[in-house]
KOLPAPA-942822 format. One record per residue (C-alpha): x, y, z; residue in three letters. Coordinates in steps of 0.001 Angstrom, whole numbers, plus 524288, in hexadecimal, padded with zeros to 5 digits. Layout:
<atoms>
XYZAla ...
</atoms>
This chain:
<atoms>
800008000080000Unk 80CA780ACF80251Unk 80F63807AF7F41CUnk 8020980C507EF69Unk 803AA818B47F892Unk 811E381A767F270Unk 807E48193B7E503Unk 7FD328202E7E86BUnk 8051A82BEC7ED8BUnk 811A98303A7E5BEUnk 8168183CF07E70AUnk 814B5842077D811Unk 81CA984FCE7D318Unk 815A38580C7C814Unk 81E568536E7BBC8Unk 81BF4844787C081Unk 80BFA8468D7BCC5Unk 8099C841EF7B02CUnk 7FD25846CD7AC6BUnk 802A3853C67B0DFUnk 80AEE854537A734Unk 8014B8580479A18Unk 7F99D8648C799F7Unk 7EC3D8651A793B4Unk 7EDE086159785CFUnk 7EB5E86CC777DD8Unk 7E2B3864607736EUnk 7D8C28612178071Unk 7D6A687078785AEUnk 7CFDD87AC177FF9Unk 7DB8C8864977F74Unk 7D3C588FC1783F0Unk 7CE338895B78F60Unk 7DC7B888C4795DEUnk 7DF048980E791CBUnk 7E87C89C0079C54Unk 7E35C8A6C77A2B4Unk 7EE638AC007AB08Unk 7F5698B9267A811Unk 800708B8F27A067Unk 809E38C06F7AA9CUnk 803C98B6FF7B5ADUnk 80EB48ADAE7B2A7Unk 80A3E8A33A7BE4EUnk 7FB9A8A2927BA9AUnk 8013889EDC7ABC0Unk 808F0895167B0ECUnk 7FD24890C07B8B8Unk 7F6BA88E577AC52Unk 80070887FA7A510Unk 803FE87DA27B0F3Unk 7F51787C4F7B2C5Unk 7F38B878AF7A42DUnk 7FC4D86D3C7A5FFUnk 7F76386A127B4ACUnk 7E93E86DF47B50AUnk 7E26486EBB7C485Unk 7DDAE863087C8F6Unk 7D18086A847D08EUnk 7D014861B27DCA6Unk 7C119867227E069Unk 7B70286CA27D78AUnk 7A84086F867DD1AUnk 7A15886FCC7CFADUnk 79945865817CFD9Unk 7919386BB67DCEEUnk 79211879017D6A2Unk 78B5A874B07C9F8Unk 7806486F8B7CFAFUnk 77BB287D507D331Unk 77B398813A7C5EDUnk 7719587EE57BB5AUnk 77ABB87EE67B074Unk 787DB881B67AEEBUnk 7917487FEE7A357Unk 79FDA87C5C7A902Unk 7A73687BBD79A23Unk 7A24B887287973BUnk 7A35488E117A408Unk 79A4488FF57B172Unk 79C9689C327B99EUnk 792B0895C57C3BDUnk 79E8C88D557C8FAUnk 7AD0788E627C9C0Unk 7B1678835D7C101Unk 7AE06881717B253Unk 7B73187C207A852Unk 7BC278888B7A289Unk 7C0D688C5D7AF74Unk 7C62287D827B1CEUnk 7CE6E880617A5D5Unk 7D0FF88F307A8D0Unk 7D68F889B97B4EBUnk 7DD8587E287AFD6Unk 7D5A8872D17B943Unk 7D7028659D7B335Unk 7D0EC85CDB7BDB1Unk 7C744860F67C798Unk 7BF64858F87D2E1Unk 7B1B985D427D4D8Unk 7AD5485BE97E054Unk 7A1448553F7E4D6Unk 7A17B859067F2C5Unk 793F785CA77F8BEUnk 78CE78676580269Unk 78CC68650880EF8Unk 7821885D088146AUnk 7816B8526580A30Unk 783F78446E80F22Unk 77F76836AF80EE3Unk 7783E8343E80128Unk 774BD842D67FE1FUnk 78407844DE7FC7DUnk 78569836807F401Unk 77AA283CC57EB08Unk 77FAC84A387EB70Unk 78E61845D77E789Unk 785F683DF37DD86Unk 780DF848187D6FCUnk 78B718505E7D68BUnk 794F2845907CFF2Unk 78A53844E17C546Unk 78A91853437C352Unk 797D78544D7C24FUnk 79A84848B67B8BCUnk 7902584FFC7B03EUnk 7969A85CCA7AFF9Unk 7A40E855A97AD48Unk 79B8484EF37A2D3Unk 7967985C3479E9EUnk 7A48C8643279DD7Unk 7ABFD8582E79689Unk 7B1DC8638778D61Unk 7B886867AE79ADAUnk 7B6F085E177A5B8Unk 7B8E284F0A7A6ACUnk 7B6CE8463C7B0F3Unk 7C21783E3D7B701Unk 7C3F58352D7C3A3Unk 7D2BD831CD7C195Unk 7DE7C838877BF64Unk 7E13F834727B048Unk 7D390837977AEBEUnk 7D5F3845067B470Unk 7E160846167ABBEUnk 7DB16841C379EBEUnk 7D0CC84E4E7A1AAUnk 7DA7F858047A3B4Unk 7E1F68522A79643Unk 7D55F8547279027Unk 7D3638619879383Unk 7C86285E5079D32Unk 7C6EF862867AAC1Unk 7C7C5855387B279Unk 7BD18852FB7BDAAUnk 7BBBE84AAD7C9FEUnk 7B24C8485C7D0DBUnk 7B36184C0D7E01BUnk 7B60A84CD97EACBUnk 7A96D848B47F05CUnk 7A648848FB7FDC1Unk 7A77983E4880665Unk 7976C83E518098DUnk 7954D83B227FB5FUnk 7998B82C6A7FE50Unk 790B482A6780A6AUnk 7975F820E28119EUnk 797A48174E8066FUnk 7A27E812587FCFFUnk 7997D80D777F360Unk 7970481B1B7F101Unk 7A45681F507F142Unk 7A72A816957E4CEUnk 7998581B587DE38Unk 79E83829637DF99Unk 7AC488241B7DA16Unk 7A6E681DE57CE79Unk 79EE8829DB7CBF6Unk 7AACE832B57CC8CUnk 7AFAE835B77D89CUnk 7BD20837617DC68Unk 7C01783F537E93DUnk 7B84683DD67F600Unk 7B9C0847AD801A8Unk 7BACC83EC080F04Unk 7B516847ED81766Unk 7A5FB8498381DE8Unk 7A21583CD481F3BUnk 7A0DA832F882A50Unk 7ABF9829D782571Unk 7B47D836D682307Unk 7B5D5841AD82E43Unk 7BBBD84896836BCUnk 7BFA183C3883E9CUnk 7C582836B9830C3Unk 7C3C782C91829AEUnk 7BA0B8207682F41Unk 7BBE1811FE82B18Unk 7B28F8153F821E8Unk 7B8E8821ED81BD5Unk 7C60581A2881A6BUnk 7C0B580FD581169Unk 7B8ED81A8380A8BUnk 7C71E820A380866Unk 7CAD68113980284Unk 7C0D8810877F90AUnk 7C4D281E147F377Unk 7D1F88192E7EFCCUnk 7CAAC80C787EB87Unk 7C2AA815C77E28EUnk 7CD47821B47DE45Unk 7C3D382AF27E652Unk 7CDD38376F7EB60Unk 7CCC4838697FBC7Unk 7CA0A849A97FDDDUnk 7CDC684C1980A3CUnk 7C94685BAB80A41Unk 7C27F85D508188CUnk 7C5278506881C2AUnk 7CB0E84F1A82C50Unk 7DA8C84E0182DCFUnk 7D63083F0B8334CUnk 7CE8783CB6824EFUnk 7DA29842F681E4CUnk 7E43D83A1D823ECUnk 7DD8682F1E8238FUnk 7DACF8305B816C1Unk 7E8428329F810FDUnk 7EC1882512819D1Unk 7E2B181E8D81569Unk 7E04682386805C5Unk 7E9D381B017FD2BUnk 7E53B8256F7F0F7Unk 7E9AD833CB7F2D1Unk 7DFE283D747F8E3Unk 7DBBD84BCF7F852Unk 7D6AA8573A7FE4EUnk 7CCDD85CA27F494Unk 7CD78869EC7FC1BUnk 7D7C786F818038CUnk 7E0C2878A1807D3Unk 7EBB587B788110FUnk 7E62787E6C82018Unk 7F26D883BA8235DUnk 7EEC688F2781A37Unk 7E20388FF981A42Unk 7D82D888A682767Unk 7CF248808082041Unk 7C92D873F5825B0Unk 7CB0F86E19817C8Unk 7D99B8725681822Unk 7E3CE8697E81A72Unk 7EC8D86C2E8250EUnk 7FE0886AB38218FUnk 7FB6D85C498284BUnk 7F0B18575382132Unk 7F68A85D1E81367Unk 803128571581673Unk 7FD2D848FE81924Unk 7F57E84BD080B72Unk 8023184EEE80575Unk 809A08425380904Unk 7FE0983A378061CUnk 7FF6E840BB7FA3AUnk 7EF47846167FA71Unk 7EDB8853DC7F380Unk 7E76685FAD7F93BUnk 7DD308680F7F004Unk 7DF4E873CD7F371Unk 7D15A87C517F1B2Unk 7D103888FC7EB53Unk 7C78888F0C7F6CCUnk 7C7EB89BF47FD05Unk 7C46389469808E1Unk 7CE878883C80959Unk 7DAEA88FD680289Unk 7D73789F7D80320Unk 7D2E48A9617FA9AUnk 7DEDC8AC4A7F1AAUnk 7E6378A2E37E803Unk 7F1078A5937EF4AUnk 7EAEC89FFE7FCFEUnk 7E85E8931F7F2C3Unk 7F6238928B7EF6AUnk 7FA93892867FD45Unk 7F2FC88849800E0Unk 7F8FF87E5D7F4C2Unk 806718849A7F7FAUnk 8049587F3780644Unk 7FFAF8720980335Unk 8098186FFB7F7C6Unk 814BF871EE804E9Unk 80CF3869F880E23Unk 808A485EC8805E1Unk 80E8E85E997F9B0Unk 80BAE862D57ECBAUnk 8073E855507E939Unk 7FBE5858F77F3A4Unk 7F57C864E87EEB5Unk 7EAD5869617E455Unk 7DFCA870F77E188Unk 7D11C8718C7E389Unk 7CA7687C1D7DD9CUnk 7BF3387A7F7E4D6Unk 7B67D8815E7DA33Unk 7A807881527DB75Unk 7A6C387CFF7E9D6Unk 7A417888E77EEDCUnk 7AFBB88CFA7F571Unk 7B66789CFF7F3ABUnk 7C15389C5D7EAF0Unk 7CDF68A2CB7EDEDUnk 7D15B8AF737E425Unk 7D4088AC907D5F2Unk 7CFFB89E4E7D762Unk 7C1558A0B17D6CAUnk 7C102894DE7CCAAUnk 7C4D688A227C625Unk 7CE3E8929B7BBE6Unk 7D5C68972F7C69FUnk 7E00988C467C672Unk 7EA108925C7C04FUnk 7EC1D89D6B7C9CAUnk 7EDD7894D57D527Unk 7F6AF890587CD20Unk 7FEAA89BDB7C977Unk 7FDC489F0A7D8F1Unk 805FD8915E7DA8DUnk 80F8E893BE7D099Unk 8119A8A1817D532Unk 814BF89C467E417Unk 81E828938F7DC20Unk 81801885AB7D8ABUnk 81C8F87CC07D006Unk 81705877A27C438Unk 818A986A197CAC1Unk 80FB886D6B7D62BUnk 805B68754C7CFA1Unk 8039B868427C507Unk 8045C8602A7D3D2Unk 7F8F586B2C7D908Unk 7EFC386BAD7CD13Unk 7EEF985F787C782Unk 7F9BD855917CB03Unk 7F584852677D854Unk 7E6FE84F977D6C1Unk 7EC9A846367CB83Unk 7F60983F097D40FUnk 7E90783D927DEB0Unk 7E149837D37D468Unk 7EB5082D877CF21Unk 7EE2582B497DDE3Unk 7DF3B8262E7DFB2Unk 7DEAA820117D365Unk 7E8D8818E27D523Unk 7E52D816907E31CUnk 7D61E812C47DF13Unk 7DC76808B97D408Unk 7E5198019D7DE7BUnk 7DB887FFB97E9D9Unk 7D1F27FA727DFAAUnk 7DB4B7ED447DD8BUnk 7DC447EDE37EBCBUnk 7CDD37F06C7F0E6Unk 7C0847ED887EDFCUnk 7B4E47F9517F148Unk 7B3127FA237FD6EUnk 7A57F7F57280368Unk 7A92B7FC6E81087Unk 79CB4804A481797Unk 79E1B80D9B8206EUnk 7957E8037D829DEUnk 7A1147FCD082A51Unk 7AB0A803EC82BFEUnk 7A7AB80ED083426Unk 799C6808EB839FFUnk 
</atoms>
């Protein structure tokens, strides 16, 4: 088992990536929807663009799907001012990949939030199905790859929260074979502020089994470590920040992002006025302080569009990429850790639990395992 840990968790640089290494193809993108739009004399936001065009953001939380449902009609390849993503700003901003999430309000449990996470799967597989000039759907990372190679937008589906899987794995692999791949382990019975229960850890085994992602965003310190003991696939934290800038329950404290970092998980950072501040610059100091505590293998970016949330200045929406970008280069990033922060490491966590979902297979049969059992 150390040898598929030494597997499952190499340390990978920038130049070692190999579907990093080709840019769009010009034949697959319309010209003019990559138009760089960065002054001329602003020589970091043109080398934004140009590093972007060859390492495109993987966007690690989306809240579109909950956004549309508000609205009667809307027209994302063309453009909708109602929300903050469409896919002229997806290309404006150079995204290639992007999670949506399928998180719910407050208050939904038991079957209403089965049914609600339901529905909003089916919505979102019909506006992928909808936008297939700019988006495609994807669960792995070749597929993710293929999309971007196309000039389409790549989309995931989740995280989810944990409510939408009841307290039955039967469900879990329903929601899998329906699309899902992340799962937030936080607000349920089996996964608290006590940690995991017996219940919660073999919940955390059948989402390697499956090549379902392990969020760990709000989760308790005792659900976070026991987690990244436990998870034989890398994990992730859909959603924050650096506490030690900015107090924020969903912040990670130096400890916690350091035992992410060796277990080599990867923190989304969000683009909120809340979690990170109201500038850019605030943004930036939370991925410089991460990057020192955890590793640039460890960090990334969540937009966070559409859920909501105040966005700092000049990253009111999904174009905005590029100058958190040029704010990176200009406090002296490498072109190695900026492919690492936009697209790199959410490809390395996907292969990780692919990889890790093809191995336990040979090894383990679903489980049949209720939470009766376990935790009665």
């Amino acid at each position: 088992m150390a040898d598929l840990q030494d597997d499952l968790r190499p340390t990978v640089a920038a130049g070692e990536l190999d579907d990093l290494a080709e840019p769009y193809p010009e034949e697959a993108v319309a010209a003019e929807s990559y138009e760089p739009v960065s002054d001329p004399d602003d020589e970091p936001l043109t080398r934004a663009h140009a590093i972007l065009a060859a390492h495109p953001v993987a966007d690690g939380y989306n809240g579109l799907p909950w956004a549309l449902k508000r609205l009667s009609y809307y027209d994302l390849e063309l453009g909708e001012i109602s929300v903050d993503t469409d896919v002229p700003r997806l290309r404006s901003g150079r995204v290639g990949a992007l999670f949506w999430s399928l998180h719910l309000p407050e208050g939904l449990d038991g079957d209403r939030a089965v049914g609600a996470t339901l529905e909003q799967l089916d919505l979102a597989k019909a506006v992928v199905r909808t936008c297939d000039e700019g988006l495609r759907p994807a669960c792995t990372a070749g597929q993710v790859a293929d999309a971007r190679n196309c000039g389409r937008v790549a989309v995931l589906l989740g995280p989810a929260g944990a409510s939408a899987v009841g307290d039955s794995l039967g469900i879990l692999r329903q929601l899998h074979l329906l699309g899902l791949r992340v799962l937030t382990l936080t607000g349920v019975s089996w996964a608290s502020e006590a940690g995991l229960t017996r219940f919660g850890e073999e919940v955390v085994r059948e989402m390697n089994r499956l090549g379902v992602i392990a969020d760990l965003s709000g989760a308790s310190p005792q659900t976070v470590r026991r987690v990244l003991s436990l998870s034989r696939a890398p994990v992730l934290c859909s959603r924050s920040a650096a506490r030690a800038i900015r107090p924020h329950p969903v912040n990670l404290p130096d400890d916690l992002l350091a035992e992410l970092g060796e277990a080599k998980g990867l923190c989304l950072v969000p683009l909120t006025a809340e979690q990170t501040g109201p500038t850019v610059r605030d943004v930036a100091d939370h991925l410089d302080h991460i990057r020192e505590v955890a590793g640039a293998h460890c960090v990334g970016l969540s937009g966070t569009y559409d859920s909501g949330a105040a966005h700092p200045q000049e990253l009111g929406d999904a174009s905005c990429y590029p100058r958190l970008i040029a704010e990176l280069l200009r406090r002296g990033w490498d072109e190695g850790d900026v492919a690492l922060l936009t697209w790199g490491n959410v490809q390395r966590v996907l292969r990780g639990a692919d990889f890790t979902a093809r191995a336990a297979q040979q090894r383990r049969e679903p489980s049949t395992a209720t939470i009766a059992e376990l935790d009665g």
